[in-house]
C-alpha positions as CSV (number, residue, x, y, z in Angstrom):
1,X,20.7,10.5,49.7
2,X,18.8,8.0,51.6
3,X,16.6,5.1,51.1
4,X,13.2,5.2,51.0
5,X,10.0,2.8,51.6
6,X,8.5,2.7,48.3
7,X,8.6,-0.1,46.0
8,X,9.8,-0.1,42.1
9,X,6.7,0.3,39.7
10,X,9.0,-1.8,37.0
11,X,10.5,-4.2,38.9
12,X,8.5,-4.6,42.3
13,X,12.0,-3.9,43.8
14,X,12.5,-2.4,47.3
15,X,15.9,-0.6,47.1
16,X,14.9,3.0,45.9
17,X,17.0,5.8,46.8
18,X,15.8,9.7,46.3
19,X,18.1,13.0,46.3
20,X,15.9,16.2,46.6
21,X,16.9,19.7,45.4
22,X,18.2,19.1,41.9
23,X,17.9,22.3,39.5
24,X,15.6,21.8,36.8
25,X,17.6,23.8,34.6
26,X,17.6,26.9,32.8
27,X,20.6,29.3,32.0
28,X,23.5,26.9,29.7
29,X,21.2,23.9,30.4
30,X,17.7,22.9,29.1
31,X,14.6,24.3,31.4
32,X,12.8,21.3,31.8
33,X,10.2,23.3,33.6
34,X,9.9,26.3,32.0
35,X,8.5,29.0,33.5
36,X,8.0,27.3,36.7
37,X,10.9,28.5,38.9
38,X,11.6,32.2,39.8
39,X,13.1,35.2,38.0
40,X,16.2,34.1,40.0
41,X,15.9,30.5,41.2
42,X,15.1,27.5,39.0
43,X,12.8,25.0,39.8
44,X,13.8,22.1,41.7
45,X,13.5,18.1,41.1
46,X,13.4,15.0,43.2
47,X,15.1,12.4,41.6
48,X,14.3,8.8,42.7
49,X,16.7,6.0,41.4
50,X,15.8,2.4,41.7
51,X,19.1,0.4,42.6
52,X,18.2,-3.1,41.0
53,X,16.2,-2.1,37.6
54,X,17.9,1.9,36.8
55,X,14.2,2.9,36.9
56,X,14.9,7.0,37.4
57,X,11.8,9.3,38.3
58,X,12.0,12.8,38.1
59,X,9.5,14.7,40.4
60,X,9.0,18.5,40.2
61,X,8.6,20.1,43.6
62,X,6.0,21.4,45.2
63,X,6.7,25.0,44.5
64,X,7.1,24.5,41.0
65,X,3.8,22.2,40.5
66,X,1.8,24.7,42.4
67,X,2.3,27.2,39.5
68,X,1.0,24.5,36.8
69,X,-2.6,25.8,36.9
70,X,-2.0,29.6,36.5
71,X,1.0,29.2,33.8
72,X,-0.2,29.5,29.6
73,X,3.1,27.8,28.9
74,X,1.9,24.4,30.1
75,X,-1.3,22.7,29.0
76,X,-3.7,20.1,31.3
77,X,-3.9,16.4,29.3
């Protein structure tokens, strides 16, 4: 995990840390982006925690959001 530049959108605050790589789910545990991921692979989160409010951001990965457009499971709006 490491800090990174950006600033807090709640609190203005400059200590935001990010971990990349974190399952989206699927199998025993919800599948928070369904039908984005692989027959065998789930799709993957970044997760960006901000250290003075507890502001938590999940981001889907690039992989996963590329598949948004061509998926009927998700809708646009």
């Amino acid at each position: 995990m490491s800090t990174s530049s950006s600033t807090c959108p709640e609190c203005q605050g400059q200590r935001v840390y990010r971990q990349g790589g974190i399952s989206a789910g699927g199998g025993y545990a919800p599948n928070y982006l369904a039908k984005l991921g692989s027959m065998w692979r789930a799709p993957k989160f970044t997760i960006a925690v901000c250290a003075d409010c507890g502001l938590t951001r999940f981001y889907a990965s690039p992989e996963a959001r590329a598949k948004l457009g061509d998926n009927s499971a998700w809708r646009r709006g």
